[in-house]
C-alpha positions in Angstrom: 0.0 0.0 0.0 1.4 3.5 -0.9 2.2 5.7 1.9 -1.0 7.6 3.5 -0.6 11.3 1.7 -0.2 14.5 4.3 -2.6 16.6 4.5 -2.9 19.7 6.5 -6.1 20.9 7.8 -7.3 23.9 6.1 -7.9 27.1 8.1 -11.3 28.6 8.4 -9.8 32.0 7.1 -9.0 29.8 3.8 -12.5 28.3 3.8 -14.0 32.0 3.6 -12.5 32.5 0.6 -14.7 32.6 -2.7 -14.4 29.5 -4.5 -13.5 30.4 -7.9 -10.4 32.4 -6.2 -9.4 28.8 -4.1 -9.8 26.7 -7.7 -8.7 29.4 -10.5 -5.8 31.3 -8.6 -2.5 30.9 -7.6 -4.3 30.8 -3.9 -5.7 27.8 -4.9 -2.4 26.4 -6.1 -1.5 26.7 -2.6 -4.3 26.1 -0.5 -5.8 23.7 -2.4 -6.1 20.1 -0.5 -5.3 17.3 -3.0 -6.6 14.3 -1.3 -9.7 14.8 1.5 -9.2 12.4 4.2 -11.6 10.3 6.3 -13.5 12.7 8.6 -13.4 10.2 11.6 -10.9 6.5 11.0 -9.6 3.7 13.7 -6.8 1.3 13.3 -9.8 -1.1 14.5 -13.0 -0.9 13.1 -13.8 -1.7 16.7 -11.4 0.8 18.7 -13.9 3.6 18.2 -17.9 4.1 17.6 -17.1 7.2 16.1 -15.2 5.7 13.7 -16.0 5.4 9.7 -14.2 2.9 9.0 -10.8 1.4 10.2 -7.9 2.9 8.9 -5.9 0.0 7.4 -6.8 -2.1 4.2 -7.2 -6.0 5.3 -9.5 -4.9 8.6 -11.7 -2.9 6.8 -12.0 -5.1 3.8 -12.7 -7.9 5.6 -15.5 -6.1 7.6 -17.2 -4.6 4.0 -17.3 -8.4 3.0 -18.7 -9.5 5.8 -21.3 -7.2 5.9 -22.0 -8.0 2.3 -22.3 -11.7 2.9 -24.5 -11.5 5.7 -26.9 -9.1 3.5 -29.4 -10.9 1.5 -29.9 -8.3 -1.3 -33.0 -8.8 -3.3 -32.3 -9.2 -7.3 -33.2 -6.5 -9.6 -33.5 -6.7 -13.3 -32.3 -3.4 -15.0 -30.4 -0.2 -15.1 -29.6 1.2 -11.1 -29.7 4.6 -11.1 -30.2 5.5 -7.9 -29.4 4.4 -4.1 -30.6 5.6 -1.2 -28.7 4.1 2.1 -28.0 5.2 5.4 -25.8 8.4 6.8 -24.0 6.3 9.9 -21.1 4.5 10.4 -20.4 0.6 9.5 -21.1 -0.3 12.8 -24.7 1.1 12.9 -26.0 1.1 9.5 -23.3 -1.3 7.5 -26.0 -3.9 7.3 -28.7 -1.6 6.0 -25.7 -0.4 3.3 -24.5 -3.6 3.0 -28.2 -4.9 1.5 -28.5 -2.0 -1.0 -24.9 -2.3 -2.4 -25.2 -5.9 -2.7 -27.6 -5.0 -5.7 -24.6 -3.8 -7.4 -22.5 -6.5 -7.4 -20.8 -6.9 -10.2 -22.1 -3.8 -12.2 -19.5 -1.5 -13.7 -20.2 3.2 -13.6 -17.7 5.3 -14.8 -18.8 7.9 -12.2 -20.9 8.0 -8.9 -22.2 11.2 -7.4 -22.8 11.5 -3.7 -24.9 13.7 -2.3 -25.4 13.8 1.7 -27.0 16.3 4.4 -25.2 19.2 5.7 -24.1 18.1 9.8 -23.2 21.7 10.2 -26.5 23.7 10.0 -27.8 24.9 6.7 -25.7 27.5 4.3 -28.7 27.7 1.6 -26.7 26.1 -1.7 -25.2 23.2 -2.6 -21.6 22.6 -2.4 -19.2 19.9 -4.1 -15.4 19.4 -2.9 -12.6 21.4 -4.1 -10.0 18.7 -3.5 -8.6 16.4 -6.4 -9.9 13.5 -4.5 -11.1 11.0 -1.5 -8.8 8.9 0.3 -10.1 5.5 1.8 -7.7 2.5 2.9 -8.5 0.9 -0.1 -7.1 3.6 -2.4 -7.5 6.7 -3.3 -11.0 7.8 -5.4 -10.6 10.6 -8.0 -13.0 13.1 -8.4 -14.6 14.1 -11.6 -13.9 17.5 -12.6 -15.5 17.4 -15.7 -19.1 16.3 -14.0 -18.1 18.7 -11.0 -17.3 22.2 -13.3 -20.5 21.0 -15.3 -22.9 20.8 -12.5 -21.1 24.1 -11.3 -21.9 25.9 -14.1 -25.6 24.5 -14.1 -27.7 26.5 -11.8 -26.7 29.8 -9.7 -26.9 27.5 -6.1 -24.2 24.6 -6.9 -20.6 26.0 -5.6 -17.5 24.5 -6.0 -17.1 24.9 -1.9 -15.4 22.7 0.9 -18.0 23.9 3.5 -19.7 21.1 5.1 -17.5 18.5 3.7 -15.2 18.3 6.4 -17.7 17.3 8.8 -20.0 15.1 7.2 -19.0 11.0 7.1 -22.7 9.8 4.9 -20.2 10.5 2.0 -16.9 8.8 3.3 -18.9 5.7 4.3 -20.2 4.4 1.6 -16.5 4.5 -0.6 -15.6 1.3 0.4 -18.6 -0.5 -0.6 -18.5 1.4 -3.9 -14.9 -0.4 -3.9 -15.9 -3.6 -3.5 -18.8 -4.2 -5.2 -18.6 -2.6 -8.6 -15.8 -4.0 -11.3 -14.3 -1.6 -12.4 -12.3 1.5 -11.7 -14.6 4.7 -11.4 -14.5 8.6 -10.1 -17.0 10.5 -8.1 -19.0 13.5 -7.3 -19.7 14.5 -3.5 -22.1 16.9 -3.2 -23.0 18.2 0.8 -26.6 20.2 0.5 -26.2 22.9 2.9 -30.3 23.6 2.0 -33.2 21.0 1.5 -36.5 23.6 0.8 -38.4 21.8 -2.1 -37.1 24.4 -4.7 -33.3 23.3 -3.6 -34.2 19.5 -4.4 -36.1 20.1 -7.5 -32.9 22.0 -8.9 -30.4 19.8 -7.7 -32.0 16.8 -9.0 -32.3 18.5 -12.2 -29.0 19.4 -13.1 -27.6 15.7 -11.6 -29.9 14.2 -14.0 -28.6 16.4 -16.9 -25.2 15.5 -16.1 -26.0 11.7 -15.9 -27.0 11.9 -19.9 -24.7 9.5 -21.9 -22.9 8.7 -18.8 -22.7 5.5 -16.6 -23.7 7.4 -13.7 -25.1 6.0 -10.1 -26.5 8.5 -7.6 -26.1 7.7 -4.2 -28.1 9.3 -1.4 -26.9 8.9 2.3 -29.9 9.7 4.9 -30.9 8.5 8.6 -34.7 8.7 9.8 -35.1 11.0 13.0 -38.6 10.1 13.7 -41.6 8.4 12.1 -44.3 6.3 13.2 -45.9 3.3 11.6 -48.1 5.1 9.3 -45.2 7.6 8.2 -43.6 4.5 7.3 -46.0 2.9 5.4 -46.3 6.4 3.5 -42.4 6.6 3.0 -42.7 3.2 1.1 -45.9 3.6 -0.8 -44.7 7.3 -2.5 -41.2 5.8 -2.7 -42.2 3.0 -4.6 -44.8 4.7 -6.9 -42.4 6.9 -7.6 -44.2 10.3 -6.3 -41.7 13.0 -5.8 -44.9 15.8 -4.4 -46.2 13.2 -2.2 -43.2 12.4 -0.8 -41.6 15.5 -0.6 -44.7 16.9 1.4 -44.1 13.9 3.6 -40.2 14.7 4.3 -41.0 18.2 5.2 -43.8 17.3 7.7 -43.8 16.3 11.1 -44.8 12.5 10.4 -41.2 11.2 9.2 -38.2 13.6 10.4 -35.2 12.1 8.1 -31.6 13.9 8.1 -30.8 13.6 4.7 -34.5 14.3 3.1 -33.0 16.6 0.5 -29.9 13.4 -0.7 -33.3 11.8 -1.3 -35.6 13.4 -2.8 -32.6 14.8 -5.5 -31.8 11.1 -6.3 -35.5 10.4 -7.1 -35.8 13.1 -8.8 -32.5 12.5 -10.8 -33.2 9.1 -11.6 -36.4 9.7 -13.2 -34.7 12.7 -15.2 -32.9 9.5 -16.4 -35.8 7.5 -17.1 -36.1 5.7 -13.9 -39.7 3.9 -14.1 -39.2 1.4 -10.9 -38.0 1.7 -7.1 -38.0 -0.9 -4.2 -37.8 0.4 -0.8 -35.3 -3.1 0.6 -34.5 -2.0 4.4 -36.9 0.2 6.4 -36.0 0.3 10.5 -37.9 2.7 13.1 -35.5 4.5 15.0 -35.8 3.6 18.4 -34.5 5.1 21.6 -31.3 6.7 21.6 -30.7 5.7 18.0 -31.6 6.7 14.4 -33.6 4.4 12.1 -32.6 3.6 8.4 -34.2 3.3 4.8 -32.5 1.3 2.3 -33.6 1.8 -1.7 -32.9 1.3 -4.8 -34.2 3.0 -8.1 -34.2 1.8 -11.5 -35.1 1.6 -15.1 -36.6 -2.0 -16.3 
């Protein structure tokens, strides 16, 4: 394994700084962080329940695999477009991530975009990394510039920005599955949605579907549920399944299901069917309970 790159930690004054001077100047030559590093790591998956994932290859390998064989993913005929799978750690929602990505075994995308909840209060846009790309234990993941400028360029509330990126793991977490699973080598996208008002989602899921046009693209949409009873459930799966982004987007922005990561979701419906999408399958759906978050698991497709 090549040595783990240094990286410094970048300075709050640097993250003020508008992001077309960070990317286009010779600031950016020197500020800019060429590999983003795990937000939270252990040498031992075990060693922390903070942690992401462990730090060195075999252990954490060996715990994505075993996670992925204990998952019973249910088959699905068709072009994925779309995942939806939980914002936590391995040791809390692995087996919930572990039955989603399982659908993808052996499947082959030249580029996956990422799109997860802000975990630092909102900043009304939505902002994709500045660095060159993601490090995980199982090597280093390259982001797409070309995807990233594009979507950029889209709509007025996409910024190339680093806020919320350094404190958000629903992106970091689901890397290594991404590694295992598919076949072949591909880049990525991360998106952090600092807003999730309707008008956010719709335009966010917009341009990602535009950009996903004659490309082998997967969305992936990291989200936890807060709160929700039985019958918020049951309404989470039917609008889900029938595909109806009003319905479900009046649902996520009431007080019957509270999910952190509502926006990730709604954008990756709405993206996929940008794309064509005409089926989805909610596979995992667990209550939160007590002194933990529940977890939806789903996958959307065109058959």
């Amino acid at each position: 394994m090549p040595p783990r790159p240094m990286v410094r930690e970048r300075r709050p004054a640097e993250l003020a700084l508008p992001a077309w001077v960070r990317r286009h100047s010779v600031a950016a030559f020197i500020l800019h962080e060429s590999t983003r590093q795990p937000r939270v790591a252990a040498p031992s998956m075990f060693a922390s329940d903070r942690a992401v994932y462990a730090t060195q290859p075999k252990p954490l390998r060996t715990q994505i695999t075993g996670l992925l064989e204990a998952a019973r993913p249910e088959p699905i005929e068709g072009d994925v477009l779309a995942l939806i799978v939980p914002d936590s750690n391995l040791l809390s929602g692995g087996h919930v991530a572990a039955e989603v990505f399982g659908t993808l075994q052996g499947q082959a995308y030249d580029t996956v975009i990422l799109v997860a909840p802000s975990h630092t209060g909102p900043f009304r846009r939505m902002n994709i990394c500045s660095v060159d790309a993601y490090y995980t234990p199982l090597g280093d993941l390259a982001i797409n510039d070309a995807v990233r400028n594009e979507l950029c360029d889209e709509d007025d509330d996409i910024f190339l920005d680093d806020t919320g990126h350094f404190h958000v793991e629903g992106i970091d977490v689901q890397l290594p599955f991404l590694q295992t699973v598919l076949t072949k080598p591909f880049d990525i996208v991360p998106i952090v949605m600092g807003e999730e008002t309707p008008d956010f989602c719709r335009e966010l899921g917009r341009a990602v579907g535009e950009v996903m046009y004659n490309r082998r693209t997967l969305v992936v949409a990291s989200a936890d549920l807060l709160e929700a009873d039985a019958e918020g459930l049951n309404l989470f799966r039917t609008y889900l399944e029938s595909m109806d982004v009003e319905r479900l987007m009046g649902l996520l922005n009431s007080e019957r299901v509270r999910m952190e990561g509502r926006g990730a979701v709604l954008v990756a419906l709405i993206a996929a069917m940008h794309r064509r999408a005409n089926r989805a399958r909610v596979l995992h759906l667990e209550p939160p309970a007590e002194g933990r978050v529940g977890f939806a698991g789903a996958a959307i497709w065109r058959g």
